[in-house]
ZAZA-112973 format. One record per residue: residue number from 1; residue in three letters; x, y, z of N, C-alpha, C in turn. Coordinates in steps of 0.02 Angstrom, whole numbers. Example, Ala and Ser with C-alpha at 12.3 -4.5 7.8 and 13.67 -1.06 7.14 Angstrom:
BEGIN
> n_res_n.c1_n.c2_n.c3_ca.c1_ca.c2_ca.c3_c.c1_c.c2_c.c3
> 1_ALA_660_-284_390_615_-225_390_660_-165_390
> 2_SER_642_-112_354_684_-53_357_645_2_394
end
This chain:
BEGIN
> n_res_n.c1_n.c2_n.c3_ca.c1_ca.c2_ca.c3_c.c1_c.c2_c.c3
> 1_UNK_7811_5304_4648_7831_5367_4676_7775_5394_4719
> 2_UNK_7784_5413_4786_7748_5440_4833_7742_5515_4837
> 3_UNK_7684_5556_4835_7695_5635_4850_7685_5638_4929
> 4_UNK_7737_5678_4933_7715_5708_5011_7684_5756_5020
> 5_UNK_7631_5767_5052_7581_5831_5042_7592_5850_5133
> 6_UNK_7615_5935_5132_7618_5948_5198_7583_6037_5191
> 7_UNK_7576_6076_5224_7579_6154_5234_7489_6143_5226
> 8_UNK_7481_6183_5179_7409_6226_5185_7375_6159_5152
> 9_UNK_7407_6124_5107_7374_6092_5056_7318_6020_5112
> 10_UNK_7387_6025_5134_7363_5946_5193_7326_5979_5237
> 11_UNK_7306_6035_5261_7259_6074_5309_7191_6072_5288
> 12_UNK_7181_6087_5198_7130_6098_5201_7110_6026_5185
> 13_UNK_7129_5999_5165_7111_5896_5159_7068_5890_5215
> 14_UNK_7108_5897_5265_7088_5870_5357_7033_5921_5357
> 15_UNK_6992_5999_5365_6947_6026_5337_6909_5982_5327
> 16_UNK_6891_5967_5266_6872_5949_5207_6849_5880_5235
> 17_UNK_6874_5840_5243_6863_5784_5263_6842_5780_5334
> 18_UNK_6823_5832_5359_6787_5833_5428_6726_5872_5404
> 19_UNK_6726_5912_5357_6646_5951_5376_6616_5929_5304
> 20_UNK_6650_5877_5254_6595_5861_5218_6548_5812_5245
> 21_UNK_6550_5764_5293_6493_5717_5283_6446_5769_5345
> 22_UNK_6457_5829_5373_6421_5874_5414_6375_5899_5375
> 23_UNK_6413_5928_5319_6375_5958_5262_6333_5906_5214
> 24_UNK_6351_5852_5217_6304_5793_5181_6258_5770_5229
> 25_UNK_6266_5784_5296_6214_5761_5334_6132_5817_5353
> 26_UNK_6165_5882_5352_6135_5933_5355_6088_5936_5298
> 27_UNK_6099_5930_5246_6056_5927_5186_6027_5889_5188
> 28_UNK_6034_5811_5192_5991_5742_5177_5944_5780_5229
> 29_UNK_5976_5790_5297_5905_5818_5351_5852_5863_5325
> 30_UNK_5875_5893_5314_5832_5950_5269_5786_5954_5222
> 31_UNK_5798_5919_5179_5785_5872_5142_5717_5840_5154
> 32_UNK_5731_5800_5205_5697_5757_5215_5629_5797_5268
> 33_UNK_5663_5845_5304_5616_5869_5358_5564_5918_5281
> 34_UNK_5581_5960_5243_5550_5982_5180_5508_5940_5153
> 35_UNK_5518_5901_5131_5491_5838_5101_5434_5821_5127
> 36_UNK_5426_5806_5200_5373_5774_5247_5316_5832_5265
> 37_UNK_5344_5883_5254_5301_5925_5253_5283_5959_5215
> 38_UNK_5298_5958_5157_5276_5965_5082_5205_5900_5061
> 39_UNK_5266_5861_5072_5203_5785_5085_5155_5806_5106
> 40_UNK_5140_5814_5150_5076_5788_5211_5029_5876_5180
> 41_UNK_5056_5924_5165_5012_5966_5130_4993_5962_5073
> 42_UNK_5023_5934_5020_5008_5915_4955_4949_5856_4965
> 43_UNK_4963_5786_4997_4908_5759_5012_4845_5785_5044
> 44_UNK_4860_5840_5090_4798_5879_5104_4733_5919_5061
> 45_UNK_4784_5929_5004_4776_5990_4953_4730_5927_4902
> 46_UNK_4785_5871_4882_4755_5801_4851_4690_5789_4854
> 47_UNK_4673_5795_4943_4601_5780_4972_4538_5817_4958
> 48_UNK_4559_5883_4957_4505_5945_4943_4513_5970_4884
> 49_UNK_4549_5975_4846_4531_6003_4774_4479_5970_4749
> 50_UNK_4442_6010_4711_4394_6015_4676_4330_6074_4671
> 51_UNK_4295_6073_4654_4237_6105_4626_4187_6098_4665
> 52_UNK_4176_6174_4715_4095_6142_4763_4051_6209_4759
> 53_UNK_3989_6178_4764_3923_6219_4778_3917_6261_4832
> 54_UNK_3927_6315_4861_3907_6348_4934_3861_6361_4934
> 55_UNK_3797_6371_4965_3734_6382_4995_3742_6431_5052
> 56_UNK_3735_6495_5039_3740_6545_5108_3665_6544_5130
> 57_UNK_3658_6533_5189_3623_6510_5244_3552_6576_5255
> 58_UNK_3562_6642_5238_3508_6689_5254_3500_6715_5187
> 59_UNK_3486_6656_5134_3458_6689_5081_3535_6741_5041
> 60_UNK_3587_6713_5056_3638_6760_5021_3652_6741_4957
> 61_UNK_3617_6690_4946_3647_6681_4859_3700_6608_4872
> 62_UNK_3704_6574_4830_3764_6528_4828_3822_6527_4792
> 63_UNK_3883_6516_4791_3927_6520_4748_3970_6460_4708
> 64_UNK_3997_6433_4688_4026_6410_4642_4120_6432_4674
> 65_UNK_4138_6392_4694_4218_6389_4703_4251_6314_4677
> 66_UNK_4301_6337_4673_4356_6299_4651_4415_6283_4697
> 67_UNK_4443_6244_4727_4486_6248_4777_4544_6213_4757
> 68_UNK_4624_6207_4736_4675_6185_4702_4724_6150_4751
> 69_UNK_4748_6096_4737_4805_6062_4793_4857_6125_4801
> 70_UNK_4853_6159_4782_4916_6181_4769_4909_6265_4820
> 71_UNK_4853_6279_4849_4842_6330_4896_4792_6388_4845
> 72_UNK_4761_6381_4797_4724_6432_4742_4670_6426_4770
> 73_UNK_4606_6475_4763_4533_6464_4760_4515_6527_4730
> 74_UNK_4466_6503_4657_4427_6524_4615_4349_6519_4644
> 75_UNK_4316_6597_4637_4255_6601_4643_4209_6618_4615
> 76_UNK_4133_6606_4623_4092_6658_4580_4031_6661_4633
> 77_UNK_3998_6712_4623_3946_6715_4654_3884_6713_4619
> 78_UNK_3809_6701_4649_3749_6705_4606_3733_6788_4615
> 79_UNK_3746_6805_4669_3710_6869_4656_3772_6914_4611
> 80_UNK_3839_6902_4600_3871_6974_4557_3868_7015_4503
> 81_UNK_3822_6986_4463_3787_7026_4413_3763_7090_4424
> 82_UNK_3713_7067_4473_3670_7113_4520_3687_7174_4537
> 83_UNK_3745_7146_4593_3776_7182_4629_3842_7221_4625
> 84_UNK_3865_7222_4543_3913_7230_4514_3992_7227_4556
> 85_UNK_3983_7144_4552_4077_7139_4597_4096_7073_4550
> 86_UNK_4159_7070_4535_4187_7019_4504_4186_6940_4534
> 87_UNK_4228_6899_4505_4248_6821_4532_4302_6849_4575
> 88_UNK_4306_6801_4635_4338_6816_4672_4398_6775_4685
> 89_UNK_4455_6771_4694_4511_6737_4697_4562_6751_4755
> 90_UNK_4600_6682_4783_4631_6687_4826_4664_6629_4845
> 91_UNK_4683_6618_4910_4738_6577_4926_4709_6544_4995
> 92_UNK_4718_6470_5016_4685_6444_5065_4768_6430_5092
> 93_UNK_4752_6415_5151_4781_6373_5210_4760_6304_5259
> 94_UNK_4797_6265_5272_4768_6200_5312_4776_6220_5375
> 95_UNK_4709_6213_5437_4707_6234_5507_4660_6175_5524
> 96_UNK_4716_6147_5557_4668_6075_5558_4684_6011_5530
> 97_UNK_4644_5968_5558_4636_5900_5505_4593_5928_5441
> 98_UNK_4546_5945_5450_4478_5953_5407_4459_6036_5400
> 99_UNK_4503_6073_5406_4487_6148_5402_4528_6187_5369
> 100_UNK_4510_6228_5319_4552_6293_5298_4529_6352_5308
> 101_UNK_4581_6392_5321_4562_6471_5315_4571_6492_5238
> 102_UNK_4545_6548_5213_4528_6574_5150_4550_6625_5147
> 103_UNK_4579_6666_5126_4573_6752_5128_4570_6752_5026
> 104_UNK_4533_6803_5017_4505_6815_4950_4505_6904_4933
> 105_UNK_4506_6914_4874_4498_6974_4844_4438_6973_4799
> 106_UNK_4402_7044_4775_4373_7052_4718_4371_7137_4695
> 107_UNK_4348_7144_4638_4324_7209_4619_4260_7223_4632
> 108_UNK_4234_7274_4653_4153_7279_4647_4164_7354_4635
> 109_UNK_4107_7367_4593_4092_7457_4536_4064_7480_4587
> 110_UNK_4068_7543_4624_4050_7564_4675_4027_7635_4631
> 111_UNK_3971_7667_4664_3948_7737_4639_4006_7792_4615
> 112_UNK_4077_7791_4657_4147_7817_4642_4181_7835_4617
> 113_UNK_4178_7744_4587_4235_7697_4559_4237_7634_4570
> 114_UNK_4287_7604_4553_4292_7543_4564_4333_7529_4626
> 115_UNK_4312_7492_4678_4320_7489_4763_4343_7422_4746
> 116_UNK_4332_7374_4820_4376_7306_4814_4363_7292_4864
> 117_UNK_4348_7209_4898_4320_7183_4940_4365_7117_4977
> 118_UNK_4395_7130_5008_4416_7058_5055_4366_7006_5087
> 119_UNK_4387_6957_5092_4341_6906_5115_4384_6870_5157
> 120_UNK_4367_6825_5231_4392_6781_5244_4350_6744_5259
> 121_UNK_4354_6668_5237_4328_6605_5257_4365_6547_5280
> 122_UNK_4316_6516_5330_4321_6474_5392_4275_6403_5346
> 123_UNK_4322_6351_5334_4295_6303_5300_4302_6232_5350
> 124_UNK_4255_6194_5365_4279_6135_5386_4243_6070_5340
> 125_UNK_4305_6041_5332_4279_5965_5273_4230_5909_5327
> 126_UNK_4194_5865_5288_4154_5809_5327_4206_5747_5318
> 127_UNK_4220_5697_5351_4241_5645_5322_4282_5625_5278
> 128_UNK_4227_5624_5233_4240_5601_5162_4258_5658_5110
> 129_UNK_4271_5711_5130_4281_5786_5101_4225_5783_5065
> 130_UNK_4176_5776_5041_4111_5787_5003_4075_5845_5029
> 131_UNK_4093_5861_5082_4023_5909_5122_4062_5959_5137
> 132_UNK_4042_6027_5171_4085_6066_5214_4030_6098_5239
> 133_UNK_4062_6139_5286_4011_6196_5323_4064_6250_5328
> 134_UNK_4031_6302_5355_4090_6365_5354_4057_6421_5380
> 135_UNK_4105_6487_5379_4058_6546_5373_4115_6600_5336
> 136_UNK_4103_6639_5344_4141_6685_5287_4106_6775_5322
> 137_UNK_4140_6809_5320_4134_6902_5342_4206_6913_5276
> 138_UNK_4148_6990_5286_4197_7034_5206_4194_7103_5236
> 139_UNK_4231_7127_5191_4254_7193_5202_4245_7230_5118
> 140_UNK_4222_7289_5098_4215_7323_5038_4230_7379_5063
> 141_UNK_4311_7395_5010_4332_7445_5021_4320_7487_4961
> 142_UNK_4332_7569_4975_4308_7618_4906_4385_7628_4876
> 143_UNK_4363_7660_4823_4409_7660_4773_4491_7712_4807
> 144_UNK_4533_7675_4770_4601_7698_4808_4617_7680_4873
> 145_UNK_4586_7631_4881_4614_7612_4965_4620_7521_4961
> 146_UNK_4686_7500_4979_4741_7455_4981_4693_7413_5022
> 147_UNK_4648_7352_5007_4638_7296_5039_4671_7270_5086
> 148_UNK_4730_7267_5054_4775_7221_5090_4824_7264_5161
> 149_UNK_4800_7338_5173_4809_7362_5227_4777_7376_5279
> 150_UNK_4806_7311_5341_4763_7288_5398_4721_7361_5428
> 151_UNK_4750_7434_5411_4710_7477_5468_4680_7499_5412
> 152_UNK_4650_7500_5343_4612_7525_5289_4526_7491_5317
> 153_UNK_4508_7546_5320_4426_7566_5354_4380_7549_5281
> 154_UNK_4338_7494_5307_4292_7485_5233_4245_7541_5252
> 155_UNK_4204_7514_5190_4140_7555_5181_4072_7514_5195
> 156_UNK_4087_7452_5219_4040_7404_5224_4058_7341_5245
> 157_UNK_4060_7296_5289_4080_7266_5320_3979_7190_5316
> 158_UNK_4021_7126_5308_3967_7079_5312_3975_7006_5321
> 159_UNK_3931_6953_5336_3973_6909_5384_3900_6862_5358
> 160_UNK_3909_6790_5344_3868_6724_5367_3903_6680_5364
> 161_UNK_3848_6617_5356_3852_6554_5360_3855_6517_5301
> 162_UNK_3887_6466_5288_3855_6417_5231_3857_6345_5242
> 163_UNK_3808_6305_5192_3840_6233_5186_3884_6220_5126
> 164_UNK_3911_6166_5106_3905_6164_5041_3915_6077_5015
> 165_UNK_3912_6049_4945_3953_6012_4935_3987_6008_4869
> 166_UNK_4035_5937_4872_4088_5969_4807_4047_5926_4740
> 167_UNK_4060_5947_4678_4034_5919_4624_4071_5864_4608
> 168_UNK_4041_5827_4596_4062_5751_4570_4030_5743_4510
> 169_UNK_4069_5702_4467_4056_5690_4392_3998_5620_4409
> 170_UNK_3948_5603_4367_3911_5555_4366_3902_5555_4286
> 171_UNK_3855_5481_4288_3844_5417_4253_3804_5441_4209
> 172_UNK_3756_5465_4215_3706_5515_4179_3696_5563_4120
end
């Protein structure tokens, strides 16, 4: 026994059978264009994670970062004891073959209150990612005022250089 299928039913078939492999093609694309570029940053991220030494260049103290495939960076500084400001944390970007931008936060105890300091750093890898050079300018803002709002006026504004390299486990 044969059904005859005619009216709305057989309309949306013909539909259906025209915009699914559109809709199966649109995704695999997608897909795939996601993918390659997920790729090629995750391997980026692969390359530079780890644990490195900074050396600021005019006597600023060196720091201790952490950098994560995954876009994180953990900091510390030698002088924050001192100078009463926290570890600093934030989020990198790939600009470049061999370069990230940085933007970072911290707390620092200000005569006030407690204020807050932006940072951005300019990182470029050597080679073999072992090495970098860079420079880095900050901003310290006073207490009650939003870092993260581009026209918020610090109270102190500061800028160098560094080298650094990353820590490697040894034999020793």
């Amino acid at each position: 026994m044969k059904l005859k299928v005619s009216g709305p039913v057989r309309k949306n078939r013909r539909i259906s059978l025209v915009y699914a492999p559109v809709i199966v093609i649109a995704v695999l694309l997608l897909s795939t264009l996601c993918s390659s570029t997920v790729g090629a940053d995750s391997a980026f991220g692969d390359k530079i994670s780890g644990t490195y030494l900074l050396t600021e260049d005019d006597d600023g103290g060196s720091r201790i970062v952490t950098i994560t495939a995954d876009g994180n960076w953990f900091g510390i500084h030698s002088y924050q004891l001192d100078n009463k400001f926290s570890n600093q944390q934030g989020v990198w970007k790939k600009r470049g073959d061999r370069k990230i931008v940085v933007s970072t936060l911290n707390f620092s105890l200000l005569k006030d209150g407690v204020g807050s300091s932006r940072f951005a750093f300019t990182i470029e890898f050597d080679n073999t990612f072992q090495h970098v050079t860079g420079e880095h300018s900050g901003k310290v803002f006073p207490h009650g005022v939003d870092p993260l709002d581009p026209l918020a006026i610090p109270i102190k504004t500061f800028s160098n250089t560094f080298t650094g390299k990353r820590l490697i486990v040894t034999d020793k």
